[in-house]
KESEPA-929898 format. One line per field, with one value per residue (C-alpha): x, y, z; residue number from 1. Coordinates in steps of 0.05 Angstrom, whole numbers, plus 5000, padded with zeros to 4 digits. Layout:
BEGIN
xx	(X_...)
yy	(Y_...)
zz	(Z_...)
pos	(NUM_...)
% end
This chain:
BEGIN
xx	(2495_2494_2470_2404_2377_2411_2424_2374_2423_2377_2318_2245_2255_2323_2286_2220_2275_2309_2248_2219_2158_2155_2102_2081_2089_2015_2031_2092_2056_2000_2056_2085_2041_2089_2135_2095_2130_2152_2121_2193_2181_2113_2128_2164_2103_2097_2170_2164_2224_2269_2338_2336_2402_2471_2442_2481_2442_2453_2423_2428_2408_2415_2455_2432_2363_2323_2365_2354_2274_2286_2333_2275_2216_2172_2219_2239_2192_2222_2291_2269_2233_2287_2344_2296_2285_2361_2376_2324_2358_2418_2398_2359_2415_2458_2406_2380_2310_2287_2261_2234_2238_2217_2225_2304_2325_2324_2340_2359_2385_2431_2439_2518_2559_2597_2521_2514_2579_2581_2507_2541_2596_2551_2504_2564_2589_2523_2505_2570_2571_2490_2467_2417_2414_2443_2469_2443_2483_2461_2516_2487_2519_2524_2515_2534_2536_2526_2491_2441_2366_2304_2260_2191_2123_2134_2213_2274_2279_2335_2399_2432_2381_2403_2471_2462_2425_2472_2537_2498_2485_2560_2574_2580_2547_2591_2613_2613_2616_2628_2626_2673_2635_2631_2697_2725_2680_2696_2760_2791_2737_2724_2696_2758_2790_2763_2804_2794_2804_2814_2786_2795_2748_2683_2629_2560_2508_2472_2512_2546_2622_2666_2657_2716_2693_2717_2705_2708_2751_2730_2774_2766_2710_2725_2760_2766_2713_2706_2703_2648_2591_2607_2606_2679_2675_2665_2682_2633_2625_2559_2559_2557_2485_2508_2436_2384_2335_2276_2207_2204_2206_2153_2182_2260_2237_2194_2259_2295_2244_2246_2316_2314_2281_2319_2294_2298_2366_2342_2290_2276_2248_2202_2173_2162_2224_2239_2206_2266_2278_2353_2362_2316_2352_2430_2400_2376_2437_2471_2435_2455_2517_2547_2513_2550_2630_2658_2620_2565_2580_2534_2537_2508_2480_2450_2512_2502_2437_2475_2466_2531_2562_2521_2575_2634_2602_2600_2660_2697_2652_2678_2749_2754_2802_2789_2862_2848_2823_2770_2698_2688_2624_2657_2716_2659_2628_2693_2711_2647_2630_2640_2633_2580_2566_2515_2498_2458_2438_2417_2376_2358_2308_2351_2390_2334_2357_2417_2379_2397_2465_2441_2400_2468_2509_2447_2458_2526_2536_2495_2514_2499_2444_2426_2384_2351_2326_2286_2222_2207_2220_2266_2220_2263_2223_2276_2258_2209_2184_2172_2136_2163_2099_2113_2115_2049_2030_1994_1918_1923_1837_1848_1920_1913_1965_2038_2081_2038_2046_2125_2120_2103_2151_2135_2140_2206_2237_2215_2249_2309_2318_2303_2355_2413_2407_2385_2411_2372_2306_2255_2269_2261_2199_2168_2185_2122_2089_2136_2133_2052_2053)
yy	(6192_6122_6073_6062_6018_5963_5991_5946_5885_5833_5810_5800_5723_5737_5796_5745_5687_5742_5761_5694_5708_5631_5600_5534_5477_5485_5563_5537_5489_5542_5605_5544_5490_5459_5448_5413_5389_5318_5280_5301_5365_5368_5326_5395_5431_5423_5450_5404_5359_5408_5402_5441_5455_5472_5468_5483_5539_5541_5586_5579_5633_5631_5685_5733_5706_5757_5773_5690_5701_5760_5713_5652_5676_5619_5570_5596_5560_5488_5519_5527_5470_5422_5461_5452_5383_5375_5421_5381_5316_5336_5370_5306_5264_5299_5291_5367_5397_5443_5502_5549_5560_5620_5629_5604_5615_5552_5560_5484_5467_5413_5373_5364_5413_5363_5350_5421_5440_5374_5394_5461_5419_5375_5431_5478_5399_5379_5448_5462_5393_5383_5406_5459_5479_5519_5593_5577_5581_5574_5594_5594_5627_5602_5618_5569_5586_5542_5576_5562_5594_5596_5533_5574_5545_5575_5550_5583_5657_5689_5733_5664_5666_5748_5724_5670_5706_5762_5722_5684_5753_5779_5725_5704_5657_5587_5623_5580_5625_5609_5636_5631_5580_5537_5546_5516_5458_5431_5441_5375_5345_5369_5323_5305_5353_5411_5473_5530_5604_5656_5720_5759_5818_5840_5879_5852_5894_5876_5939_5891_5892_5857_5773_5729_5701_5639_5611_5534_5518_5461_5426_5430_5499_5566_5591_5671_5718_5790_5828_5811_5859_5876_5942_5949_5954_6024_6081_6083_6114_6078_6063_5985_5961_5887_5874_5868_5919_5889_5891_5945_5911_5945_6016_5999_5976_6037_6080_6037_6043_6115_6118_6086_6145_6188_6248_6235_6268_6283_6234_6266_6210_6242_6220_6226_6224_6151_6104_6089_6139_6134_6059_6054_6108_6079_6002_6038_6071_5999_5968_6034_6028_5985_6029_6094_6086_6141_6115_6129_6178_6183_6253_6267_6333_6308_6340_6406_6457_6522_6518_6548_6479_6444_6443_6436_6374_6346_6371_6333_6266_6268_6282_6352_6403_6471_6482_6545_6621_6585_6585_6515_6512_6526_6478_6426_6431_6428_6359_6331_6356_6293_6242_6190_6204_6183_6227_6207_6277_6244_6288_6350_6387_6414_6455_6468_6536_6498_6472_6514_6492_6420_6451_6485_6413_6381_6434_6436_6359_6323_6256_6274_6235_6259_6216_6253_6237_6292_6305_6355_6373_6416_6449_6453_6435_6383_6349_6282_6260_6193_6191_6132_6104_6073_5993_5966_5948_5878_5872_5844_5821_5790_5754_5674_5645_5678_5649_5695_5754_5743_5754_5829_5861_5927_5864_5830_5900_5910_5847_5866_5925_5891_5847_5895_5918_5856_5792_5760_5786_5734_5654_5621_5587_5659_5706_5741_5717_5761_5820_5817_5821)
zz	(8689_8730_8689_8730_8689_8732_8790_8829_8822_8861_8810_8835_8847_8891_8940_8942_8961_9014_9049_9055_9013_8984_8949_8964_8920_8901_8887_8845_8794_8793_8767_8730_8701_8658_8720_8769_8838_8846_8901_8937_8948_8954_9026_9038_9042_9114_9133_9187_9162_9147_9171_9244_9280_9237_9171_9093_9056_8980_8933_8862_8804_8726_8707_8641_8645_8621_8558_8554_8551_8497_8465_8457_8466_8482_8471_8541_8579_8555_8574_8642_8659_8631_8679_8728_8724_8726_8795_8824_8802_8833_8894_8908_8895_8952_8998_8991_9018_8968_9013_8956_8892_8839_8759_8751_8823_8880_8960_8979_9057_9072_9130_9112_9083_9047_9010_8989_8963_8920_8897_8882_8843_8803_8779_8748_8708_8687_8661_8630_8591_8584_8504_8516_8430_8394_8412_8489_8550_8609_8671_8744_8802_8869_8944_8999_9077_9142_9197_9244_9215_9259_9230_9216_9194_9122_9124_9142_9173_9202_9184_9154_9090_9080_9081_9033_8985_8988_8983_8910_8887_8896_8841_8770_8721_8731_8801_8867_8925_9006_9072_9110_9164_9109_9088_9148_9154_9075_9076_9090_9068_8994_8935_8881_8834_8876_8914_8947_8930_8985_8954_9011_9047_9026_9040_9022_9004_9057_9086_9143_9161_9114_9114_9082_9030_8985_8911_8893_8833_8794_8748_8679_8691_8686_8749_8737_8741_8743_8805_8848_8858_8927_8958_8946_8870_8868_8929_8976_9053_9067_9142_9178_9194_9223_9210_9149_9130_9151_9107_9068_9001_8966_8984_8965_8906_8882_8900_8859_8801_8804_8808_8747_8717_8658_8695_8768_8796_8858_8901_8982_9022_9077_9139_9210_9254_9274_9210_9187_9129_9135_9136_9069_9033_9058_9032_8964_8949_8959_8915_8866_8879_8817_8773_8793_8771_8816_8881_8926_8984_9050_9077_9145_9170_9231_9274_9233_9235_9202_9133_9107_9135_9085_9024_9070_9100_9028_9003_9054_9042_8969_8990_8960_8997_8999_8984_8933_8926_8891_8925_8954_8918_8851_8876_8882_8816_8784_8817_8809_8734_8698_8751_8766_8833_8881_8948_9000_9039_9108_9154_9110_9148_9191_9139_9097_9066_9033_8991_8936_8941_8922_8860_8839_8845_8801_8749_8744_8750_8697_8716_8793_8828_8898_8943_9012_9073_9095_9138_9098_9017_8986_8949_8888_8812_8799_8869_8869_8937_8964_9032_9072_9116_9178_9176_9190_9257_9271_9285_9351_9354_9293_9302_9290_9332_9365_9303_9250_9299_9296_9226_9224_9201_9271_9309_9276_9283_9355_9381_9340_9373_9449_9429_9418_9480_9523_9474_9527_9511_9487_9479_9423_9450_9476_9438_9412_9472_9509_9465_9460_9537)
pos	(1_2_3_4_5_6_7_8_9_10_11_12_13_14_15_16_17_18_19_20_21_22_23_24_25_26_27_28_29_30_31_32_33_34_35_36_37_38_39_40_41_42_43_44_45_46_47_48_49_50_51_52_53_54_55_56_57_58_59_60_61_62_63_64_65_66_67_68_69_70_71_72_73_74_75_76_77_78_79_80_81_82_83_84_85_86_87_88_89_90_91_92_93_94_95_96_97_98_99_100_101_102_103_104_105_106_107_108_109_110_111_112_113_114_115_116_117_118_119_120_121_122_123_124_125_126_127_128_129_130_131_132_133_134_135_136_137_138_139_140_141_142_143_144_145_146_147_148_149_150_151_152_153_154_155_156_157_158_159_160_161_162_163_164_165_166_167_168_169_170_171_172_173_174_175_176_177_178_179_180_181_182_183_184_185_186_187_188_189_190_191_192_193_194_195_196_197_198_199_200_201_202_203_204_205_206_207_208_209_210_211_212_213_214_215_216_217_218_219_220_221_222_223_224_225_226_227_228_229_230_231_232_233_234_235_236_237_238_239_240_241_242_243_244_245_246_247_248_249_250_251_252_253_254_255_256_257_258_259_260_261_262_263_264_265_266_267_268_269_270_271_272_273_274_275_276_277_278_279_280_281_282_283_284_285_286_287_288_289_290_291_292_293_294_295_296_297_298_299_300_301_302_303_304_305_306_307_308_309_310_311_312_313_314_315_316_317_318_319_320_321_322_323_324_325_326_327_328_329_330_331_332_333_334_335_336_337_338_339_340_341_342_343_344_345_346_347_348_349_350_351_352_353_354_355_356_357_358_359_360_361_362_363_364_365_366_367_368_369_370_371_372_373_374_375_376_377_378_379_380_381_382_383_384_385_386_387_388_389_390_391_392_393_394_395_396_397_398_399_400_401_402_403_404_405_406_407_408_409_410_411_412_413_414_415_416_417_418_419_420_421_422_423_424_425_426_427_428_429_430_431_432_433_434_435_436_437)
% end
């Protein structure tokens, strides 16, 4: 089976970091009272002086560090508050505002993007040469992309902090990874004994199309790295969402945890038509998707209500031609036996009497997962359910001010949607004034 056991990729601090759920610097030394904030970045608090306009996002995370906390114990804690102290050293030496940060991970904006990607540079020297004792390594990876983010009252928001997450996630420990914007606006301009490597197309598991992406080689540091952890590591048809899910981080990670499970093959996620069942399940089986060796396939039945389409519709997902005498289905299990396969079964209900077709895969197929979106269950005994709610709507009598009403999540998704029909719809200024009215 897929090794599930990692198959959520992002940790806790990255999805916090992603979602914009940051603790203030009071929070911070609270979570972390042997780390409290310089007077620096507690002038941050207000987010009123962050850079606005074209701004440098970086985001930094320490690679391996939970095998690091088994390895230490509670000699941890000094670990982490001296490679602290040093990031912050840095990032304030190149003129960085630190925006957030959580355990081992930071989110610092630039107003330069020469600033940022010579932060970048100094923290992979300092931390390669600094002493950290004996049998301890400590390799961070890297995220760096210019854009232009929304300046909020809590910090940053916008599709540019997804995409900067995501592109530090993609990499390794010692890795320096950069969009493509950036790309273009360092490259005559880069600090000494740095170049540029083009490593081509990828998709990001934030399910958009494929973004160029670059590396920084640093002399004297390692320069080759495994494969990123992209969605092109492993086969995969997962379809192009050109924009993040939004909210839902307390339900995509409870899939994740019971995907995780020894003895969950098959998860349905139910709901009403419309809250969003698909786009959870296809943003799960991302996130699955390094875990499972011989890909993750997304199978649609929406165009299909006669159940005897069912295994043809998957056959031809996976690629498997019904070129014999053989029975498709048995042509199916054959193929599939040994593999480590994801499938995401979109709309289900309509074809419920195939389900025993799927029960017949799960048996046949130990290392098969199968992941549905359903509004109804399968009714199978392997089958586990998770009911997908609808996001929660805002209390407009009890609604402080327009900027906290723009943060729910119904709301967020609501203007998202105006605006992919009507890019138009709402100014900056006005937009949850126009969308309460």
């Amino acid at each position: 089976m897929c090794n599930l056991l990692k198959c959520f990729t992002m940790n806790d601090t990255q999805e916090d970091l992603m979602t914009q759920s940051y603790l203030s610097p009071e929070e911070d030394e609270k979570h972390n009272p042997q780390d409290s904030r310089s007077a620096y970045s507690r002038e941050k608090s207000g987010r009123r002086d962050l850079p606005a306009g074209t701004v440098t996002l970086l985001f930094t995370d320490m690679e391996g560090s939970t095998h690091l906390l088994q390895q230490l114990g509670n000699r941890y804690t000094d670990v982490l508050t001296e490679y602290r102290h040093l990031q912050r050293a840095i990032f304030r030496e190149y003129h960085g505002y630190e925006v957030d940060t959580q355990g081992d991970a930071f989110f610092t904006a630039f107003a330069r993007t020469r600033d940022a990607v010579a932060a970048a540079v100094a923290t992979q020297r300092t931390l390669a040469r600094h002493s950290w004792g004996e049998g301890i390594t400590i390799r961070v990876r890297v995220g760096i992309h210019t854009g232009e983010p929304e300046l909020a009252a809590e910090g940053y928001v916008g599709i540019d902090i997804h995409f900067a997450a995501r592109l530090m996630n993609a990499g390794h420990g010692g890795q320096v990874l950069l969009s493509q914007t950036t790309r273009d606006l360092i490259i005559h301009n880069l600090p000494d004994d740095v170049t540029i490597r083009d490593l081509g197309e990828h998709r990001l598991k934030d399910l958009s199309y494929p973004q160029h992406l670059f590396q920084l080689v640093i002399a004297n540091l390692p320069f080759d790295f495994p494969r990123l952890s992209t969605l092109d590591t492993y086969a995969n048809t997962l379809p192009v969402h050109p924009s993040p899910l939004i909210g839902r981080k307390n339900e995509l990670a409870s899939i994740l945890d019971l995907m995780r499970q020894q003895d969950v093959r098959l998860l349905t996620l139910t709901g009403i038509g419309g809250v969003g069942k698909t786009r959870l399940g296809v943003q799960a089986a991302a996130e699955l998707s390094d875990e499972c060796a011989d890909g993750v396939f997304f199978v649609s039945l929406a165009p299909i209500s006669d159940s005897a389409l069912v295994i043809p519709t998957i056959a031809q997902a996976l690629g498997v031609r019904d070129e014999t005498n053989q029975p498709l289905l048995e042509r199916l299990k054959e193929d599939v036996r040994q593999k480590q396969i994801l499938l995401l079964l979109d709309n289900f209900e309509q074809v419920i009497a195939a389900a025993s077709y799927v029960a017949d895969l799960l048996a046949a197929c130990p290392k098969l997962r199968v992941l549905v979106t359903s509004r109804e269950i399968l009714h199978l005994q392997i089958e586990h359910e998770f009911r997908v709610p609808p996001l929660p709507q805002p209390d407009f009598a009890h609604v402080a001010d327009l900027a906290a009403l723009s943060q729910n999540e119904a709301v967020e998704l609501f203007v998202k949607r105006a605006q992919a029909v009507r890019p138009e719809f709402f100014t900056a200024g006005d937009r949850t004034g126009s969308s309460t009215q």
